[in-house]
ZAMARGU-4260 file (C-alpha; in steps of 0.2 Angstrom, whole numbers, plus 5000, padded with zeros to 4 digits):
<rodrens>
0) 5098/6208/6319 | 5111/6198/6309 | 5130/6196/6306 | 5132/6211/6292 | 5124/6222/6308
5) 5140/6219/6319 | 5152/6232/6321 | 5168/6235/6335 | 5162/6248/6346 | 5168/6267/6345
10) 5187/6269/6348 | 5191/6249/6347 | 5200/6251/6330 | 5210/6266/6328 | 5220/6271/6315
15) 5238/6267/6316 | 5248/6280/6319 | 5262/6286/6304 | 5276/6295/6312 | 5289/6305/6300
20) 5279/6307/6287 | 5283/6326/6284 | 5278/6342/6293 | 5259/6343/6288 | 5253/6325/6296
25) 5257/6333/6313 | 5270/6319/6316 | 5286/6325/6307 | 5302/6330/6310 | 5305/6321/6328
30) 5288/6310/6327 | 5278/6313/6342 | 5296/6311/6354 | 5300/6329/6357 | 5316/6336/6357
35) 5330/6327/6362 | 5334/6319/6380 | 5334/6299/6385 | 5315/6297/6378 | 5319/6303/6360
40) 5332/6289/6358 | 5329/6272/6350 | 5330/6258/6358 | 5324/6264/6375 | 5309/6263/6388
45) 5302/6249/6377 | 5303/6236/6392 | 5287/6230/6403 | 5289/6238/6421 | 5305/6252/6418
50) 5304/6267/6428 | 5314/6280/6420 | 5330/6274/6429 | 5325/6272/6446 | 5329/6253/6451
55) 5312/6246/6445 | 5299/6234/6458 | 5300/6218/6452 | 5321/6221/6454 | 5317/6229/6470
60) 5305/6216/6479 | 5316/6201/6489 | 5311/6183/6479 | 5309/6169/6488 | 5302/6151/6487
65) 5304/6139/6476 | 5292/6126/6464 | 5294/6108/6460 | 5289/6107/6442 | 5287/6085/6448
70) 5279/6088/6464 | 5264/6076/6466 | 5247/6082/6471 | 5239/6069/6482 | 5221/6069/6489
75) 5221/6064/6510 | 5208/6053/6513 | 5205/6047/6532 | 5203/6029/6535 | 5186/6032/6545
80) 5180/6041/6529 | 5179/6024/6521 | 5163/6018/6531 | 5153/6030/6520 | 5156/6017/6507
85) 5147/6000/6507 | 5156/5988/6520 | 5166/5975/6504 | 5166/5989/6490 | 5179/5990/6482
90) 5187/6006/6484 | 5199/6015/6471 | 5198/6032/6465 | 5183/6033/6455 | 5172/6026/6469
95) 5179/6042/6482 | 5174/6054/6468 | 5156/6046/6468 | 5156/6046/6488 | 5161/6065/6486
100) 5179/6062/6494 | 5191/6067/6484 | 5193/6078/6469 | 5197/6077/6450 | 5211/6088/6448
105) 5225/6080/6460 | 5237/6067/6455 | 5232/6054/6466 | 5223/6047/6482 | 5233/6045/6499
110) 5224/6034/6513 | 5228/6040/6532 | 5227/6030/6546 | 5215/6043/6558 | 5199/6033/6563
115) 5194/6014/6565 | 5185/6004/6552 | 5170/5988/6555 | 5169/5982/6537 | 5182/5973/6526
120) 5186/5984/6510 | 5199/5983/6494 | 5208/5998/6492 | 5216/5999/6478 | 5226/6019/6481
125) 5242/6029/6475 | 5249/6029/6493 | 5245/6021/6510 | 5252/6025/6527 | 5256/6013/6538
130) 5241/6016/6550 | 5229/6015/6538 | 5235/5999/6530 | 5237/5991/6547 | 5218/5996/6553
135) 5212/5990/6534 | 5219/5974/6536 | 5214/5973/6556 | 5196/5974/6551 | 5196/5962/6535
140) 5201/5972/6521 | 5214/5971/6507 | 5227/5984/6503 | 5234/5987/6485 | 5247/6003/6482
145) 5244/6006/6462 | 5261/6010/6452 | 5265/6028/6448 | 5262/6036/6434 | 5277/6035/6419
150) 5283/6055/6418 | 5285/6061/6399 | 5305/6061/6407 | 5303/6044/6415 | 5298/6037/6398
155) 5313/6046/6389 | 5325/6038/6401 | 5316/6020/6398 | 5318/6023/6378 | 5338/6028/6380
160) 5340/6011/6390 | 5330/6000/6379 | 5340/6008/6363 | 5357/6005/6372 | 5353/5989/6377
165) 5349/5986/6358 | 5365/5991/6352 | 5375/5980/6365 | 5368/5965/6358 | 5367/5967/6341
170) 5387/5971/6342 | 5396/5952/6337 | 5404/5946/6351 | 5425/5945/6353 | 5433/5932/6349
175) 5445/5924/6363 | 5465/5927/6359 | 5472/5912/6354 | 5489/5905/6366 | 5503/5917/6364
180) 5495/5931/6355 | 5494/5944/6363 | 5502/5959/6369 | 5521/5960/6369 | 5531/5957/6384
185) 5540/5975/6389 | 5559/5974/6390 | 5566/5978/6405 | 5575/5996/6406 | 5589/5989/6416
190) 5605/5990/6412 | 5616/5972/6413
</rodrens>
C-alpha cells in the first residue's frame, strides 16, 4: 500500500450544498427553509445551544465559583517523608521527583511540619511552614525558601519602574531661585 492508495472514507467529504440556484437543483425558491415562520429568517437560530425560544440551559443553570488565573499550585511534602532520602542530601525539587515525591506539573514544593526527622538535610523549597523548619533545624538540618517566580505581569511592572525611573534622571535638574525672585507678593483686598 502507498500514499496514492488513501482516500477519506464514504460520506467524509460531501458536496456543498447550493441553495437558490433555481427550481431544478431541488433548492430554489426558499432554499431548503420552507415557508415562512421564525426558521426561514436570516439571521436566526445560528447560535450554539438556542432552543427555539425557550430560556436555553446554560442561561437556565445557577453559576457559581470562581478561578484565580494566579493561583499557585504547590506540592505538600511531609517532613517525615524526608528520611526516604540519604541523611545530608541535599534536598530541592529535583531530588523529590527522583524519590518519587512530588510531581512535575505543580508550581512548587511546600515542606509541612507532620512527623520527626534523625538526619541533618538542606532543603532548598518554595515554602516551609513553621513546624517543618523548626524540626529541620532541631535535627541539624539547614533551611532555604527559594524566590518566587517573576509572572509575565510582575515583570511588566518591573520594566514601567525601571523606564520611569530612567526618565527621572535624565531630566536636568532645577535651578534654585535666586533672592527676591520669585512669586509676587498678593495685595491685600482691603480697603484703607
Amino acid at each position: 500500500m502507498s500514499l496514492s492508495h488513501l482516500k477519506a472514507p464514504k460520506g467524509a467529504n460531501r458536496e456543498r450544498k447550493r441553495v437558490g440556484r433555481g427550481q431544478g437543483s431541488g433548492l430554489g425558491k426558499t432554499a431548503g427553509r420552507g415557508g415562512k415562520g421564525q426558521k426561514a429568517r436570516s439571521g436566526n437560530m445560528h447560535f450554539e445551544g438556542f432552543e427555539g425560544g425557550q430560556m436555553p440551559l446554560q442561561r437556565r443553570l445557577p453559576k457559581f465559583g470562581f478561578t484565580n488565573v494566579f493561583r499557585r499550585d504547590f506540592d505538600e511534602v511531609q517532613v517525615a517523608k524526608l528520611a526516604t532520602l540519604p541523611p545530608g542530601a541535599m534536598v530541592d525539587r529535583a531530588a523529590l521527583f527522583a524519590a518519587g515525591l512530588v510531581r512535575r506539573a505543580a508550581d512548587g514544593v511546600v515542606v509541612l511540619g507532620q512527623g520527626e526527622l534523625q538526619g541533618a538535610y538542606t532543603v532548598k523549597v518554595d515554602r516551609v511552614t513553621a513546624g517543618a523548619r523548626a524540626v529541620i533545624e532541631k535535627a541539624g538540618g539547614k533551611v532555604e525558601v527559594l524566590e518566587p517566580r517573576q509572572t509575565m505581569g510582575d515583570r511588566a511592572t518591573a520594566a514601567r519602574r525601571a523606564t520611569r525611573a530612567a526618565k527621572v534622571a535624565a531630566r536636568p535638574p532645577r535651578a534654585a531661585p535666586a533672592e527676591g525672585e520669585g512669586k509676587p507678593e498678593k495685595k491685600s483686598k482691603k480697603k484703607p
